[in-house]
HTML snippet that shows the backbone in 3Dmol.js (N, CA, C, O; Angstrom):
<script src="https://3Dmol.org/build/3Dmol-min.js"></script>
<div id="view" style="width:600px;height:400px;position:relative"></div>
<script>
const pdb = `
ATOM      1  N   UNK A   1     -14.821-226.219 -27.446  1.00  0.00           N
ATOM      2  CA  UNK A   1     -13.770-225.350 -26.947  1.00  0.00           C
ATOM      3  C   UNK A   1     -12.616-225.335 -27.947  1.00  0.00           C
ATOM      4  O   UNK A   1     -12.082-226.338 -28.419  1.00  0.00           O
ATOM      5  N   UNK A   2     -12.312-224.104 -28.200  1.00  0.00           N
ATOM      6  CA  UNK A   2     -10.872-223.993 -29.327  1.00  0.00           C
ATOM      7  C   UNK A   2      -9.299-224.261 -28.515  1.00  0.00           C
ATOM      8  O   UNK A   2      -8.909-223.459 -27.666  1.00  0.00           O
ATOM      9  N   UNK A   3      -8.885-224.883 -28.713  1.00  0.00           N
ATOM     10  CA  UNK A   3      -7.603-225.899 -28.284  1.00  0.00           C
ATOM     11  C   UNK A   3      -6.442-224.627 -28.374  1.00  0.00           C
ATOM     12  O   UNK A   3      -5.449-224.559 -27.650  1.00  0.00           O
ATOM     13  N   UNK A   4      -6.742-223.838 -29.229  1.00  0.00           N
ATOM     14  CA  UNK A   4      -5.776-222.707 -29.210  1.00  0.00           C
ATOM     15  C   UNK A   4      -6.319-220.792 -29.362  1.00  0.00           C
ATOM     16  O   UNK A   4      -5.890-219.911 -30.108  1.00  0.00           O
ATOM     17  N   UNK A   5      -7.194-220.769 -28.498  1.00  0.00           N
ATOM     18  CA  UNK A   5      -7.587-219.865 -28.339  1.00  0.00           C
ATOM     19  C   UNK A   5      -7.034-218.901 -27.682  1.00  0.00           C
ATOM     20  O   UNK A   5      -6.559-219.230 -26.595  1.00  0.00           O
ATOM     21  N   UNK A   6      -6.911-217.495 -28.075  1.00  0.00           N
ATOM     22  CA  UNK A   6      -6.041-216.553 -27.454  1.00  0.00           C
ATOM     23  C   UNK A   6      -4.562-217.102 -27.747  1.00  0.00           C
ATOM     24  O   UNK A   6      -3.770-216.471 -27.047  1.00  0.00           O
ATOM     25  N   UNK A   7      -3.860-218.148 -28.613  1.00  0.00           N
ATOM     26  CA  UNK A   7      -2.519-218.132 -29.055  1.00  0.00           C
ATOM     27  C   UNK A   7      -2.162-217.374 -30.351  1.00  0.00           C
ATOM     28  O   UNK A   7      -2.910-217.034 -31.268  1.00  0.00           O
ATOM     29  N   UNK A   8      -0.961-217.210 -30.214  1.00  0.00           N
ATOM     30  CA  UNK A   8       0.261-216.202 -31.408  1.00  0.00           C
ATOM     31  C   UNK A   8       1.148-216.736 -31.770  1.00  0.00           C
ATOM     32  O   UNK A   8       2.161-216.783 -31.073  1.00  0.00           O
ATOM     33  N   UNK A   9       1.079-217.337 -33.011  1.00  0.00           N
ATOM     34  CA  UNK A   9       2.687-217.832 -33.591  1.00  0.00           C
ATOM     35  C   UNK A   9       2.269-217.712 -35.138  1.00  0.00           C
ATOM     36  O   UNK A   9       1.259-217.766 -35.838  1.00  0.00           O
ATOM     37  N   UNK A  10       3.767-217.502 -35.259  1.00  0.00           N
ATOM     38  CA  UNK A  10       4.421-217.344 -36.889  1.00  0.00           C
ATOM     39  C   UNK A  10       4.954-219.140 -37.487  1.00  0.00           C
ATOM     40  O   UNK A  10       5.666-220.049 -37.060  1.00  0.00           O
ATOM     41  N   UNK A  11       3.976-218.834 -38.850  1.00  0.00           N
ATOM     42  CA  UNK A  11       4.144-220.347 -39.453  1.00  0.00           C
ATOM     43  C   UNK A  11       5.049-219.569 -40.990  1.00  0.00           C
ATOM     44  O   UNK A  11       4.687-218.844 -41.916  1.00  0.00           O
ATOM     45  N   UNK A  12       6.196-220.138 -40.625  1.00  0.00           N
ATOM     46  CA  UNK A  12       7.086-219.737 -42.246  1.00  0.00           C
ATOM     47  C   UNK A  12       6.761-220.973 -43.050  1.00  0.00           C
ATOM     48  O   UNK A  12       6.394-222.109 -42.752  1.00  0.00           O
ATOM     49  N   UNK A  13       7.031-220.336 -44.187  1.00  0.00           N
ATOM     50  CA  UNK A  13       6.166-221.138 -45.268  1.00  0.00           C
ATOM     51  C   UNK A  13       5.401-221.066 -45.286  1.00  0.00           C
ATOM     52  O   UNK A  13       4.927-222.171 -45.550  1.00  0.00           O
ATOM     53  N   UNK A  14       4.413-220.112 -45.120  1.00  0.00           N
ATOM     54  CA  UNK A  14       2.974-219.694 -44.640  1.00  0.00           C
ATOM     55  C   UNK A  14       2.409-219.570 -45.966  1.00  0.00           C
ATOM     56  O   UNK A  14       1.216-219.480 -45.677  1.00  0.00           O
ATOM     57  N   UNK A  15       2.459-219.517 -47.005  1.00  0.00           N
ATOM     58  CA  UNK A  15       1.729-218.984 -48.398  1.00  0.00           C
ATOM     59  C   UNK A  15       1.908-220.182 -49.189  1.00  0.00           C
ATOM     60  O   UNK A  15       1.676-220.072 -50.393  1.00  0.00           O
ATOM     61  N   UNK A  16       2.303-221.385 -48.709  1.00  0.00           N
ATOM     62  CA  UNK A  16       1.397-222.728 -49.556  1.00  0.00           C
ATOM     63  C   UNK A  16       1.638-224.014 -48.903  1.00  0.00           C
ATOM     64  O   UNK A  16       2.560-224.194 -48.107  1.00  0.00           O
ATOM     65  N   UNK A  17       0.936-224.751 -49.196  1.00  0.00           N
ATOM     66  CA  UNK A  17       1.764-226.456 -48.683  1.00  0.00           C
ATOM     67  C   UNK A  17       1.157-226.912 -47.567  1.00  0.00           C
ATOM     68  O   UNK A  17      -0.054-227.051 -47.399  1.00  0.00           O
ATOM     69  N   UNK A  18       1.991-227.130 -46.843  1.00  0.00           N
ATOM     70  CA  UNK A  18       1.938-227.339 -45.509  1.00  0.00           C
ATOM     71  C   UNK A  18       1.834-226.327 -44.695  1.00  0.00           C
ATOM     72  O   UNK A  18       1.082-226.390 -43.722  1.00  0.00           O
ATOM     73  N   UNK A  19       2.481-225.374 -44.934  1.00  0.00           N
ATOM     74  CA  UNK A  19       2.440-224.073 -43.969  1.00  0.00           C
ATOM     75  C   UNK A  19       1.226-223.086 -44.060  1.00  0.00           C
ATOM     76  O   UNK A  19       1.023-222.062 -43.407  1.00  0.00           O
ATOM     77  N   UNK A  20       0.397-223.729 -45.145  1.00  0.00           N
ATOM     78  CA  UNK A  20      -0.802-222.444 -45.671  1.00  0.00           C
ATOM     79  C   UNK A  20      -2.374-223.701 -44.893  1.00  0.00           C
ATOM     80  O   UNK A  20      -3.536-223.441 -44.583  1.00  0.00           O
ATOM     81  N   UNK A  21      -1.754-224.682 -44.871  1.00  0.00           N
ATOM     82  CA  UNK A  21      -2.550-225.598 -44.132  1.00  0.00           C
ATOM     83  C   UNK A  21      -2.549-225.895 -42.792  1.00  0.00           C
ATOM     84  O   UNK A  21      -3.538-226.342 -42.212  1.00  0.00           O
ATOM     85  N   UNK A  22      -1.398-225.650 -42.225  1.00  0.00           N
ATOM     86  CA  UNK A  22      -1.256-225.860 -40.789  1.00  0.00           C
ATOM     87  C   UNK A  22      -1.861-224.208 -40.245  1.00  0.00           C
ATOM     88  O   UNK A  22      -2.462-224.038 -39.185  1.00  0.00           O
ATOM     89  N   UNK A  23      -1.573-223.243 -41.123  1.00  0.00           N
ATOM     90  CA  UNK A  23      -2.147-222.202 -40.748  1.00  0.00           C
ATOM     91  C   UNK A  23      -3.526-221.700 -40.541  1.00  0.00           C
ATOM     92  O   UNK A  23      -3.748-220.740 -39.803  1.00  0.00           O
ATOM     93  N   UNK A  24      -4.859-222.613 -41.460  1.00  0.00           N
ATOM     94  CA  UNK A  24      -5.843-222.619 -41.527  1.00  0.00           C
ATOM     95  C   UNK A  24      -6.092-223.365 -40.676  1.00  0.00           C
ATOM     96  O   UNK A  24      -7.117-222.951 -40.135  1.00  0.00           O
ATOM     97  N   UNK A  25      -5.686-224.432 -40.122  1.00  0.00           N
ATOM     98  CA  UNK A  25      -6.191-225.113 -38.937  1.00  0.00           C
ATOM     99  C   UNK A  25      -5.771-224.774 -37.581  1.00  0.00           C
ATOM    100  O   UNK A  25      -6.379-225.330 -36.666  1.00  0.00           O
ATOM    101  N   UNK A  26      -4.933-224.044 -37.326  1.00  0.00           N
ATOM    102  CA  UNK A  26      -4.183-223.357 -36.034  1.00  0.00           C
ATOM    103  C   UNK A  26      -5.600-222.005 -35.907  1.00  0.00           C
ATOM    104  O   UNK A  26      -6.006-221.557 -34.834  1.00  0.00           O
ATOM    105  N   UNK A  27      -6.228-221.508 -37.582  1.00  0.00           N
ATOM    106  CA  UNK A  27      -6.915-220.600 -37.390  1.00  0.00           C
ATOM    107  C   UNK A  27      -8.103-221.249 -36.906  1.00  0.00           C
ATOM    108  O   UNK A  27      -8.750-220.401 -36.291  1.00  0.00           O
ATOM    109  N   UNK A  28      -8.547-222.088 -36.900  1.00  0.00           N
ATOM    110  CA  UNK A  28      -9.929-222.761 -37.158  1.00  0.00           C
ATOM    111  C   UNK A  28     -10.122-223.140 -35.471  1.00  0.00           C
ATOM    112  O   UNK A  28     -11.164-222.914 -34.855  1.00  0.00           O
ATOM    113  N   UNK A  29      -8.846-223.786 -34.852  1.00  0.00           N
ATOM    114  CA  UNK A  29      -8.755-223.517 -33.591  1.00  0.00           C
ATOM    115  C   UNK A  29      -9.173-222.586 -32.739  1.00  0.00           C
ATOM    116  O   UNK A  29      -9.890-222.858 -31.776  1.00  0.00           O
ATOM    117  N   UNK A  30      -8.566-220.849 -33.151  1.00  0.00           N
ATOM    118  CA  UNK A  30      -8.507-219.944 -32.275  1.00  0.00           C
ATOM    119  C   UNK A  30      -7.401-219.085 -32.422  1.00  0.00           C
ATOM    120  O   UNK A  30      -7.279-217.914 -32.063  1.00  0.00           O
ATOM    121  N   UNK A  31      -6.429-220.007 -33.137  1.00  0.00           N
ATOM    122  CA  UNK A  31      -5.008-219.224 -33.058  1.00  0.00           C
ATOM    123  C   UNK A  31      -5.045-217.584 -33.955  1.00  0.00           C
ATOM    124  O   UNK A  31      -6.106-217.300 -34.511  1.00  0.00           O
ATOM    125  N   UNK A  32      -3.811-216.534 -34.050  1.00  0.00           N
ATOM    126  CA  UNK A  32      -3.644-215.770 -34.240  1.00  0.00           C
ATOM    127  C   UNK A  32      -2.643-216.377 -35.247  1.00  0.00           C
ATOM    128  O   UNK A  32      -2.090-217.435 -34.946  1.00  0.00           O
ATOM    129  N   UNK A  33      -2.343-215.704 -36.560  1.00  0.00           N
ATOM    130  CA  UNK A  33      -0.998-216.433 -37.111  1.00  0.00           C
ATOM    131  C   UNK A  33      -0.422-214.696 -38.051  1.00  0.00           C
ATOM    132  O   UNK A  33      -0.945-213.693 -38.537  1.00  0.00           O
ATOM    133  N   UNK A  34       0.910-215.276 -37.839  1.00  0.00           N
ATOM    134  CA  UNK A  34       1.907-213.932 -38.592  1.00  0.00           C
ATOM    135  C   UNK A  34       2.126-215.309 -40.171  1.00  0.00           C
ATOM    136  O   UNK A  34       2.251-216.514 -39.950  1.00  0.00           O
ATOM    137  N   UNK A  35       2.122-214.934 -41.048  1.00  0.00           N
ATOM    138  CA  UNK A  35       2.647-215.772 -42.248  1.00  0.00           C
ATOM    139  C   UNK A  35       3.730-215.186 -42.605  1.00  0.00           C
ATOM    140  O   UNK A  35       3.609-213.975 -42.787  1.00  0.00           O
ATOM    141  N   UNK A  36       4.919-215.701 -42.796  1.00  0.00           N
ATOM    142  CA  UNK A  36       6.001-215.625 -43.411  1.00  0.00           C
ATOM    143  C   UNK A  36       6.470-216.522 -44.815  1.00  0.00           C
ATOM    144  O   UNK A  36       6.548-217.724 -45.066  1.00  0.00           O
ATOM    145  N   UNK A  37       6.634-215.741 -45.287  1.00  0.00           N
ATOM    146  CA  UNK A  37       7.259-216.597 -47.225  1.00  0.00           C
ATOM    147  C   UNK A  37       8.085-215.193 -48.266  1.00  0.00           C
ATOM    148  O   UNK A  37       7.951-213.976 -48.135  1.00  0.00           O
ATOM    149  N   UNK A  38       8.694-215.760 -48.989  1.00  0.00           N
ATOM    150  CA  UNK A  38       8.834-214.725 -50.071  1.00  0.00           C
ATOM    151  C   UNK A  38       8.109-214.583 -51.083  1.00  0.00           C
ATOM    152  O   UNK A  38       8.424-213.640 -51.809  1.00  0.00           O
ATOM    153  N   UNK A  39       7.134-215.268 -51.428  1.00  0.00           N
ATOM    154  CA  UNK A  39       5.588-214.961 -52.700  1.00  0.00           C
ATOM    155  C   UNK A  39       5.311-214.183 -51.637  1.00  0.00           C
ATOM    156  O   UNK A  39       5.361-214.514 -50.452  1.00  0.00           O
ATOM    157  N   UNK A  40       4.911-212.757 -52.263  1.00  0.00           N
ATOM    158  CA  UNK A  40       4.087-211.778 -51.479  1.00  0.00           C
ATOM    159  C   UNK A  40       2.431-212.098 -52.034  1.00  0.00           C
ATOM    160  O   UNK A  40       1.379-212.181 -51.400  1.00  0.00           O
ATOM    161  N   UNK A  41       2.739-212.231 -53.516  1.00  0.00           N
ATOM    162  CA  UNK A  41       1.089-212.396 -53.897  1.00  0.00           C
ATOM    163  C   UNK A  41       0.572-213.330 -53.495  1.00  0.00           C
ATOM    164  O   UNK A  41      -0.651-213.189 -53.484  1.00  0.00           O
ATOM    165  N   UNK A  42       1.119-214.848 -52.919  1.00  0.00           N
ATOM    166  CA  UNK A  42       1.069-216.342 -52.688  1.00  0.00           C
ATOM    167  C   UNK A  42       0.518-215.925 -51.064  1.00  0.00           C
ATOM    168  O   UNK A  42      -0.181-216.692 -50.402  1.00  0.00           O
ATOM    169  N   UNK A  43       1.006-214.478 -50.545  1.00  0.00           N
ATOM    170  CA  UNK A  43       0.746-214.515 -48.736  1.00  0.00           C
ATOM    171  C   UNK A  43      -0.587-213.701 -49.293  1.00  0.00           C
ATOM    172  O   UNK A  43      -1.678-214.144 -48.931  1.00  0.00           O
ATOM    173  N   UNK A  44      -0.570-212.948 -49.848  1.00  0.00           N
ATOM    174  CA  UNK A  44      -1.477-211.771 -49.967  1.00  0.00           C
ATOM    175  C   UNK A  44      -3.480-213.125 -50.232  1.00  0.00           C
ATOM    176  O   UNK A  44      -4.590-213.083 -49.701  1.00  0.00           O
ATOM    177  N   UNK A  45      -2.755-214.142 -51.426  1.00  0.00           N
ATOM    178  CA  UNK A  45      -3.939-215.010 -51.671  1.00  0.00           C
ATOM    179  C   UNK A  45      -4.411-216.029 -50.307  1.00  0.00           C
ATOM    180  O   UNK A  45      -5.581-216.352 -50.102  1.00  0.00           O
ATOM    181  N   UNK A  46      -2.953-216.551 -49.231  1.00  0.00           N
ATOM    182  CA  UNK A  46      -3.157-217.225 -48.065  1.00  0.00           C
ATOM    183  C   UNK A  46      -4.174-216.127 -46.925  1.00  0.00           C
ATOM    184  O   UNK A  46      -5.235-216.440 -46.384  1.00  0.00           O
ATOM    185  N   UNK A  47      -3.631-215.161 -46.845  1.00  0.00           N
ATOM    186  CA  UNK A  47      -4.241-214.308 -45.828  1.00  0.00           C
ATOM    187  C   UNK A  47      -5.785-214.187 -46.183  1.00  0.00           C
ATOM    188  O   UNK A  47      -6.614-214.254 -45.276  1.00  0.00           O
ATOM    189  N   UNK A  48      -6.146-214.016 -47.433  1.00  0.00           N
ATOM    190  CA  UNK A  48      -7.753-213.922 -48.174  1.00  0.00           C
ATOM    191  C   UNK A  48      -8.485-214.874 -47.640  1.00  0.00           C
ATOM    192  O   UNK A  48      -9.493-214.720 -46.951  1.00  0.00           O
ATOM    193  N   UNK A  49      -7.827-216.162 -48.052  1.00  0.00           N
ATOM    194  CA  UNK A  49      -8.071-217.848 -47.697  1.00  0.00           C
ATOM    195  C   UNK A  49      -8.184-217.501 -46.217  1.00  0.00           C
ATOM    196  O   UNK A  49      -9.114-216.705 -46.089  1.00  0.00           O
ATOM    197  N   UNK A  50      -7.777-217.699 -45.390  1.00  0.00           N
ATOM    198  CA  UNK A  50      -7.603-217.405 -44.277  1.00  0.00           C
ATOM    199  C   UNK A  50      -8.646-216.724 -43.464  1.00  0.00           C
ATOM    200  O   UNK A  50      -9.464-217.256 -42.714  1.00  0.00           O
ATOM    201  N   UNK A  51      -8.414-214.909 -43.848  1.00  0.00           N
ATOM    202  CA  UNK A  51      -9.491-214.497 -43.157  1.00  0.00           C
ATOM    203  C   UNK A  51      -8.108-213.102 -42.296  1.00  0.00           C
ATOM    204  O   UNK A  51      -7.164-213.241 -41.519  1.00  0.00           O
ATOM    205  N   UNK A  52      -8.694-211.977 -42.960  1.00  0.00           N
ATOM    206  CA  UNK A  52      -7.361-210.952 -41.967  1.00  0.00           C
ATOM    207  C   UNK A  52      -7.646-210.895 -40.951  1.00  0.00           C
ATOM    208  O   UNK A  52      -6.649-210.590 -40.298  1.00  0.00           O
ATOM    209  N   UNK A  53      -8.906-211.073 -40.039  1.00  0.00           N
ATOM    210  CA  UNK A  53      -8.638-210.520 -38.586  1.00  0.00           C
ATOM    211  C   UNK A  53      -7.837-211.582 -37.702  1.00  0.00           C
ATOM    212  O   UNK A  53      -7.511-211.507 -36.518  1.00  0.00           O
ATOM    213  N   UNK A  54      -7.549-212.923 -38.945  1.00  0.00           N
ATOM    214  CA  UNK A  54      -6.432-213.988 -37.408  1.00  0.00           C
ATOM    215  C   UNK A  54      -5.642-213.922 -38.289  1.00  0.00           C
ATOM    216  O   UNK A  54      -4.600-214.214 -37.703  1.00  0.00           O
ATOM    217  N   UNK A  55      -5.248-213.640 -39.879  1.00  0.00           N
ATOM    218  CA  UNK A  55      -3.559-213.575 -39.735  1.00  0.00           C
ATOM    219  C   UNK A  55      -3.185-212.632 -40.699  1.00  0.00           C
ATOM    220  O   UNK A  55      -3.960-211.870 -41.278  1.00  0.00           O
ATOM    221  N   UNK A  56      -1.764-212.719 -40.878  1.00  0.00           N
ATOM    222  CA  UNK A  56      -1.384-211.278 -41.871  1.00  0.00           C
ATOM    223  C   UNK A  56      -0.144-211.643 -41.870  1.00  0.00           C
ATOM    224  O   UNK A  56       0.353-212.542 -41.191  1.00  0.00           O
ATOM    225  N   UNK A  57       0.510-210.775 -42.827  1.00  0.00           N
ATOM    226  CA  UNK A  57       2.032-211.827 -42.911  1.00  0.00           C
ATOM    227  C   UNK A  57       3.009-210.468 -43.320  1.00  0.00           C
ATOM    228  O   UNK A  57       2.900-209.251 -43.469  1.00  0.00           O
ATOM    229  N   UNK A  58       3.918-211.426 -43.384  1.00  0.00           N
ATOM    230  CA  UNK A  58       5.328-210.899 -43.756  1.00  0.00           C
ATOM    231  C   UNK A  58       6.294-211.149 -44.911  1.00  0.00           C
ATOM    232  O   UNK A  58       6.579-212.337 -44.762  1.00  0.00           O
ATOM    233  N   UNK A  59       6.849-210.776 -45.801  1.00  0.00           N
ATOM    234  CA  UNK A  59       7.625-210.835 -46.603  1.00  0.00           C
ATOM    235  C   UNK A  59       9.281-211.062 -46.372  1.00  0.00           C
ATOM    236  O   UNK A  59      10.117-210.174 -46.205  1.00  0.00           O
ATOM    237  N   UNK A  60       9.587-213.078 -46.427  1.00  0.00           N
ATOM    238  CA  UNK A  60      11.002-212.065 -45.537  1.00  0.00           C
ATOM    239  C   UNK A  60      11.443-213.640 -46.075  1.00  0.00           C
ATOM    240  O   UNK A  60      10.723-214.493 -46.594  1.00  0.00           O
ATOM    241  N   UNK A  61      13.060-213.696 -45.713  1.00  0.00           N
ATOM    242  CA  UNK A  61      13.799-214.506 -46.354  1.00  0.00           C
ATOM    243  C   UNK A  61      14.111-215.647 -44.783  1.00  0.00           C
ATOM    244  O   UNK A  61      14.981-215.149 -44.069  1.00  0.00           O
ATOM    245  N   UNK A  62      13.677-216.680 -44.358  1.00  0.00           N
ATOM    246  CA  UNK A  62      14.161-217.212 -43.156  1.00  0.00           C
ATOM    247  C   UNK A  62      15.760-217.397 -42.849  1.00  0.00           C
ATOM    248  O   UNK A  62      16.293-217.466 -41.741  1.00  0.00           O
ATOM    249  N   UNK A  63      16.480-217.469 -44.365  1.00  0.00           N
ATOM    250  CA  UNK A  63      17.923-217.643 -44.287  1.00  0.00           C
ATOM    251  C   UNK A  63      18.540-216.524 -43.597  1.00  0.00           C
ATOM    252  O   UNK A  63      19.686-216.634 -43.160  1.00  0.00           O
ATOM    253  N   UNK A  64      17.909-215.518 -43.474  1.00  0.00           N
ATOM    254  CA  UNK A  64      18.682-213.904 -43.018  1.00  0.00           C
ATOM    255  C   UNK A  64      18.371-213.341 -41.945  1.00  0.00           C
ATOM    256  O   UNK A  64      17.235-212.879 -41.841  1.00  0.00           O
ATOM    257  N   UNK A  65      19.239-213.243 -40.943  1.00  0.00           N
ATOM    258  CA  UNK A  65      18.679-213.297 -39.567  1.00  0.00           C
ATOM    259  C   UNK A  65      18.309-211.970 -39.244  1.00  0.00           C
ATOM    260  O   UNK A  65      17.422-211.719 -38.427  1.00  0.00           O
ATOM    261  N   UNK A  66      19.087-210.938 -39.980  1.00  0.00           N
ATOM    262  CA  UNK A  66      17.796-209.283 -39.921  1.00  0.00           C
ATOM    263  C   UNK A  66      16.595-209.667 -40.301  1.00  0.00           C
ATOM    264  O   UNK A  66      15.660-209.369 -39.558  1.00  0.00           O
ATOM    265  N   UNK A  67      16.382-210.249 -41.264  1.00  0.00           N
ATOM    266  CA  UNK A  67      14.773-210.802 -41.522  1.00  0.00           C
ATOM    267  C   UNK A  67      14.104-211.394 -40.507  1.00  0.00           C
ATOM    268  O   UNK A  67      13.047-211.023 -39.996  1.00  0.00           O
ATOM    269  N   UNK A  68      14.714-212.254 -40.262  1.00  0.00           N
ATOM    270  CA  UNK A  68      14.150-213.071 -39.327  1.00  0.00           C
ATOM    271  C   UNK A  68      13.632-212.315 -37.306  1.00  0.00           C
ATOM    272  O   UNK A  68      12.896-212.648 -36.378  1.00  0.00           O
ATOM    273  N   UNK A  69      14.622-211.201 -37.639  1.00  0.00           N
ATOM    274  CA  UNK A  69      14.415-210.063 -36.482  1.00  0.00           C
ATOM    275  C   UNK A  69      13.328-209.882 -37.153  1.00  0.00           C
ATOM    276  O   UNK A  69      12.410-210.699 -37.087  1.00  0.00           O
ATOM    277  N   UNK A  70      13.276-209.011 -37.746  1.00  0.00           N
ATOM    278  CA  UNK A  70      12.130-207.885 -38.257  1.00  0.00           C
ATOM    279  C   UNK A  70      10.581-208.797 -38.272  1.00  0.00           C
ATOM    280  O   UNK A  70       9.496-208.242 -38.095  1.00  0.00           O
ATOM    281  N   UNK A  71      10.712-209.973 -38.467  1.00  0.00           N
ATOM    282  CA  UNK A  71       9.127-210.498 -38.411  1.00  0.00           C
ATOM    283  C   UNK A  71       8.973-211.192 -37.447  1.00  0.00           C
ATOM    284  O   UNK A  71       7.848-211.565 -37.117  1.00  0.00           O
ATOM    285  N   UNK A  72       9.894-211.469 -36.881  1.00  0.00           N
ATOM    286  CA  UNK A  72       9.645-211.358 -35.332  1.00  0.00           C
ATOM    287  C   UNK A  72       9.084-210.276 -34.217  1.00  0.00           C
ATOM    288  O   UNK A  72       8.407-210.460 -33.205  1.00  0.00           O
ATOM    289  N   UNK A  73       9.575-209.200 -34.741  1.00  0.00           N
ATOM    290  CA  UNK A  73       9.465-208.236 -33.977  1.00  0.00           C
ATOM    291  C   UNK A  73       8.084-207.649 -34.262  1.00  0.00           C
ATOM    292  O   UNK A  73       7.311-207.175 -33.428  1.00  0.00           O
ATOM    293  N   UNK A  74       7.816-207.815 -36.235  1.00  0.00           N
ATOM    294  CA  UNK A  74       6.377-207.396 -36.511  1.00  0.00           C
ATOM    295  C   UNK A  74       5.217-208.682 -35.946  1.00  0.00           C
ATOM    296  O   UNK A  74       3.998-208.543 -36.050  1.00  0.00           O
ATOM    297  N   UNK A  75       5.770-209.701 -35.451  1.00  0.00           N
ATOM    298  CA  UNK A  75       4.534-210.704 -34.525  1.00  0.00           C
ATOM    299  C   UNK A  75       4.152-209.871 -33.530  1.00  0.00           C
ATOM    300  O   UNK A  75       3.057-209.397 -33.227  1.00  0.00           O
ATOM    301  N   UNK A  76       6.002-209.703 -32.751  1.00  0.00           N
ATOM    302  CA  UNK A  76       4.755-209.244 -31.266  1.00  0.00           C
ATOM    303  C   UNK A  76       4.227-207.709 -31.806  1.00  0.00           C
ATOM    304  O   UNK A  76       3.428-207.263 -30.983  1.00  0.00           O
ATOM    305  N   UNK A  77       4.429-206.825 -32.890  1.00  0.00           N
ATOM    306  CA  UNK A  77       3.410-205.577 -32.654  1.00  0.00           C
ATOM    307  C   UNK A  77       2.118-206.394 -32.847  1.00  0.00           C
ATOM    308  O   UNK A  77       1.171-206.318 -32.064  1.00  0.00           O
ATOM    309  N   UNK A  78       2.147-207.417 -34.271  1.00  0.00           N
ATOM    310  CA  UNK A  78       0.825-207.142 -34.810  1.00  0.00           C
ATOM    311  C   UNK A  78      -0.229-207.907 -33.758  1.00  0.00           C
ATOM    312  O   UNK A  78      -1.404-207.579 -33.597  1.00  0.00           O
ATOM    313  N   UNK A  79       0.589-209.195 -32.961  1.00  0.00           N
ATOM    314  CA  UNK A  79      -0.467-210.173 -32.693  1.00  0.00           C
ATOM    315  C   UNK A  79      -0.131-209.745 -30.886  1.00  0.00           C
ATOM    316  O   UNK A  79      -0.873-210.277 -30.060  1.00  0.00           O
ATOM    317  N   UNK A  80       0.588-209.132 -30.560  1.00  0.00           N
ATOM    318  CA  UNK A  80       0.741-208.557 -28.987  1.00  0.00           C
ATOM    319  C   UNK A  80       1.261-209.458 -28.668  1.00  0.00           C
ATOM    320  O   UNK A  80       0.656-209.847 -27.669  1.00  0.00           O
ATOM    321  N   UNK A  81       2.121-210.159 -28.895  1.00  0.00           N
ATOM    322  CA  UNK A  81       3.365-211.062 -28.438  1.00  0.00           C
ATOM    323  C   UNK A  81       3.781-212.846 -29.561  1.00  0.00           C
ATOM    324  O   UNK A  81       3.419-212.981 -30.730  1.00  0.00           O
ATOM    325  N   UNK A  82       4.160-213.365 -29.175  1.00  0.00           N
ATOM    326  CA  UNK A  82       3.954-215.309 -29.582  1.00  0.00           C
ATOM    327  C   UNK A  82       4.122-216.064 -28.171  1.00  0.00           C
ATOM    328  O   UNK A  82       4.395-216.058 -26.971  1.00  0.00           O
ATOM    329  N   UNK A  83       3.696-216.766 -29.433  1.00  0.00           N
ATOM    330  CA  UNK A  83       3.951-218.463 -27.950  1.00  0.00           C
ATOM    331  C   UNK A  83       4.628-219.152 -28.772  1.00  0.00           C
ATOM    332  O   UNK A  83       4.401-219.391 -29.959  1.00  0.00           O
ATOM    333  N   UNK A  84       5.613-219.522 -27.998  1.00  0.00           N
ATOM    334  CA  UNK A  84       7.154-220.275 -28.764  1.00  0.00           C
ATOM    335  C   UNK A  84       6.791-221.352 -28.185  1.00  0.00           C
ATOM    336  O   UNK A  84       6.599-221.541 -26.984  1.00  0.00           O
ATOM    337  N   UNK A  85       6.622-222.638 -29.752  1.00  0.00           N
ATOM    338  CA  UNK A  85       6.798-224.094 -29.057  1.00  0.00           C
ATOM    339  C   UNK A  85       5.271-224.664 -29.032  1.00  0.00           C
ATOM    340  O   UNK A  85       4.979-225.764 -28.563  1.00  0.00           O
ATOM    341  N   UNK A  86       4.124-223.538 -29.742  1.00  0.00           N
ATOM    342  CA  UNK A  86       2.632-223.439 -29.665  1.00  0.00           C
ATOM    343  C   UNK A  86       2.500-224.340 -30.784  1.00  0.00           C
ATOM    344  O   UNK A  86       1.863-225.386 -30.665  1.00  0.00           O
ATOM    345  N   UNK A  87       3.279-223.875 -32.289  1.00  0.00           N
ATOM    346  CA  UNK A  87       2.867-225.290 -32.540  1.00  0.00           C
ATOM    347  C   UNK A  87       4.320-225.625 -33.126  1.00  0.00           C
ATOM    348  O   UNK A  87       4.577-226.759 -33.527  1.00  0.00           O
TER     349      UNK A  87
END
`;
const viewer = $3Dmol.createViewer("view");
viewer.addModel(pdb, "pdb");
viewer.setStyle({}, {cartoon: {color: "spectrum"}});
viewer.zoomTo();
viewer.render();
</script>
């Protein structure tokens, strides 16, 4: 049974490290993931890794809170809502 099946959340720092790893295993679960970073080519190579039908990302600065709207807002179109606190 996948521990996070049918979940939605955004991992910033999503395009290396820790965040490109916690994201592959949230996927491996079940989860849905939005990636957030400023390397677009670094999200563009995570999302490949990954696999597009569980995640897809965003280009955005976490310091800037219009940013931080806007890929918020592109979670709930792309993934039909989040779960805050999922991981």
């Amino acid at each position: 049974m996948l521990r996070l099946a049918e979940k939605r959340g955004i991992v910033t720092g999503g395009a290396g490290g820790i965040g490109l790893a916690a994201s592959i295993l949230f996927v491996q679960e079940g989860a849905k993931v939005l990636l957030v970073d400023l390397n677009e080519d670094a999200l563009q190579e995570a999302v490949a890794t990954i696999g597009s039908d569980a995640a897809s990302y965003v280009v955005a600065d976490v310091t800037q809170p219009e940013q931080v709207q806007h890929y918020t807002q592109t979670a709930v179109e792309r993934l039909g809502g989040i779960h805050s606190g999922l991981f």
